[in-house]
C-alpha positions in Angstrom: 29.2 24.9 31.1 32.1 27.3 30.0 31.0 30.2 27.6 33.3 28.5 24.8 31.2 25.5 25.5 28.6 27.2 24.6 29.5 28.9 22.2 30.7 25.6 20.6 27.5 23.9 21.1 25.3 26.7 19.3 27.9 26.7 16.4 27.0 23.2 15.9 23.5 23.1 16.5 23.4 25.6 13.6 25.5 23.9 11.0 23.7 20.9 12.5 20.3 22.3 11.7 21.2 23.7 8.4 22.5 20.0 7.6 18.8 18.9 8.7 17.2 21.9 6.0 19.1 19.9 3.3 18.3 17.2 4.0 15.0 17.9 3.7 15.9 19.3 -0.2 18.5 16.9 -1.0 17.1 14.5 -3.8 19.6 12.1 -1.4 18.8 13.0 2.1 21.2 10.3 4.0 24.3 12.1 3.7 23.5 15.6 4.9 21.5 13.6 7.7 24.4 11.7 8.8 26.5 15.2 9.1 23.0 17.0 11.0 23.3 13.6 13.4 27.0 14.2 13.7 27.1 17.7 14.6 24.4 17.6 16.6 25.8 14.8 19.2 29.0 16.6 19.0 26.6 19.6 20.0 24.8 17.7 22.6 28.2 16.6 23.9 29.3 20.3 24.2 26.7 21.2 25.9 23.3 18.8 27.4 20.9 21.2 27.5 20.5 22.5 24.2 16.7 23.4 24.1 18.3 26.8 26.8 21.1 27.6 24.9 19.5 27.7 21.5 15.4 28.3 22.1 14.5 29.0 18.5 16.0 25.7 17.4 13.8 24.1 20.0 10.7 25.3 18.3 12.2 24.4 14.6 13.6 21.2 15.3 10.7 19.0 16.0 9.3 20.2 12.9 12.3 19.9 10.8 13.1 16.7 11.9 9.5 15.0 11.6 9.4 16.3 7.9 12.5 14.4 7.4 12.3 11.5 8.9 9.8 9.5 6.0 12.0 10.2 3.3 15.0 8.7 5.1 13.0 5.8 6.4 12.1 5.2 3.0 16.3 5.5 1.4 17.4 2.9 3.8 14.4 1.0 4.6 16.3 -2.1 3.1 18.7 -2.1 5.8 17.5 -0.4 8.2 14.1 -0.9 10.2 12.0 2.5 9.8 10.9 2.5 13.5 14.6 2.8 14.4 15.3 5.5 12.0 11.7 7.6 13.4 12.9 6.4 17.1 16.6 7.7 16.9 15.1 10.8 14.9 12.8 11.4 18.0 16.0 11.0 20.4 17.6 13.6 18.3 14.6 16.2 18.1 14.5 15.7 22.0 18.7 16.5 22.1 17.4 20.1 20.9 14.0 20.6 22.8 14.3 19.1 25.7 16.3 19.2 29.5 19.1 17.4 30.5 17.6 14.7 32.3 18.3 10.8 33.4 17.5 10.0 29.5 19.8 12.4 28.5 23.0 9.5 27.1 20.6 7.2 26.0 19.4 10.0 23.6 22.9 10.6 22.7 23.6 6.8 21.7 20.2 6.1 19.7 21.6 8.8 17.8 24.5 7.8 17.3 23.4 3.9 16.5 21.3 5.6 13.7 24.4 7.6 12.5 26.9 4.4 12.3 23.9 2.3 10.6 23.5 5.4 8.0 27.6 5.5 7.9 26.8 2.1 7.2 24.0 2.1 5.0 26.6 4.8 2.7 29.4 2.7 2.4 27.9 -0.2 1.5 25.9 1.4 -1.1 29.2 3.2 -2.6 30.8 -0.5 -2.6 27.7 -2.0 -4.4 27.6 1.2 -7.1 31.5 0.6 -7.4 31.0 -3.4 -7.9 32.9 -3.9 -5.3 36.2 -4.1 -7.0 38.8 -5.5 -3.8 36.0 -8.0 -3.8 36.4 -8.9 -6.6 39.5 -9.0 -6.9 39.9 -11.2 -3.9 37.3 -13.8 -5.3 39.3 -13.7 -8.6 43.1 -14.5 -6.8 41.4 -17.1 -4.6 38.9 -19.0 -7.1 40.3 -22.6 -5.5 40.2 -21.5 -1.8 36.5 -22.1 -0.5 37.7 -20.1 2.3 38.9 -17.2 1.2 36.4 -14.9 -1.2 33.4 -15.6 0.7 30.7 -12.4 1.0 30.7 -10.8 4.0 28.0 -11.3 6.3 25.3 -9.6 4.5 23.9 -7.0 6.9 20.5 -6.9 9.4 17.6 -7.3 7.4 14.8 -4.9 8.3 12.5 -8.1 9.0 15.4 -9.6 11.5 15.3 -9.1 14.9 18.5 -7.1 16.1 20.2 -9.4 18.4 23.5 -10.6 17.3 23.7 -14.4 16.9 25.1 -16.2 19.5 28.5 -17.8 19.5 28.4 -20.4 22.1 31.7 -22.1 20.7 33.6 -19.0 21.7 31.2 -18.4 25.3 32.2 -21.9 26.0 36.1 -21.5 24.9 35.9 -18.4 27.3 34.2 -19.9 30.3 36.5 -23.1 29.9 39.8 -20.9 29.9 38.3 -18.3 32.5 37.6 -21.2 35.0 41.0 -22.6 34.2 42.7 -20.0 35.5 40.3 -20.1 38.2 41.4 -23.4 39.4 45.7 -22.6 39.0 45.3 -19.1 41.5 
């Protein structure tokens, strides 16, 4: 890695981990751990071996992040399942304690799942304080349409498993058209 890599990546690892301290403080900890989840994979993504380049972290983080981890399991348990939140908060303590290694991207993506389902998890939660106004609106211009004014899909359940549904109407379309084209080259 290139010093300003570096140099990069241990910027970010301590805004990252003093994103982590508030959240352990914050009487709302999703937000500042959404911006320690943030910076950190942009830190991880600077440089992969983290636990060299920033040693004392290594020894705080696991810590840090353990301490943390109930009380955001606990704020979004309704929409998201706490063993995902403590597994992606394991990835993320490993981003900062341990070696590059063949596990090194999936790390990087289980954190970042948990990130866009606490991005998520925030929005939604502003609409629903907010009372979702444009919804409202929408449902109010279109009474008569059964179409249009419908809720979206309500989000994964904590109890539901987390495949998506399947749509064999547009597999089927697909495979129809693909072999279509098939048979004319």
């Amino acid at each position: 890695m290139s010093i300003e890599n570096q140099t990069d990546a241990i910027q970010l690892v301590e805004e990252s981990m003093g994103h982590f301290r508030d959240a352990v403080t914050a009487a709302e900890p999703v937000i500042p751990m959404a911006h320690a989840l943030d910076t950190l994979m942009r830190a991880s993504t600077a440089d992969a071996d983290l636990a060299s380049l920033a040693p004392d972290v290594a020894r705080e983080a696991p810590g840090l992040i353990s301490a943390i981890a109930p009380r955001v399991a606990e704020a979004v348990a309704a929409s998201i399942a706490p063993d995902r939140v403590y597994f992606a908060l394991g990835a993320a303590s490993a981003l900062l304690t341990v070696q590059p290694n063949a596990f090194h991207v999936d790390r990087l993506l289980y954190v970042g799942l948990l990130l866009a389902n606490l991005r998520g998890f925030l929005c939604r939660s502003e609409l629903d304080r907010r009372g979702d106004p444009l919804m409202k609106n929408i449902r109010e211009e279109h009474a008569g349409d059964p179409a249009v004014g419908q809720s979206p899909a309500k989000p994964l359940d904590a109890s539901e498993p987390s495949t998506p549904p399947a749509m064999p109407d547009a597999i089927e379309r697909w495979e129809r058209d693909t072999n279509d084209l098939r048979r004319v080259q």
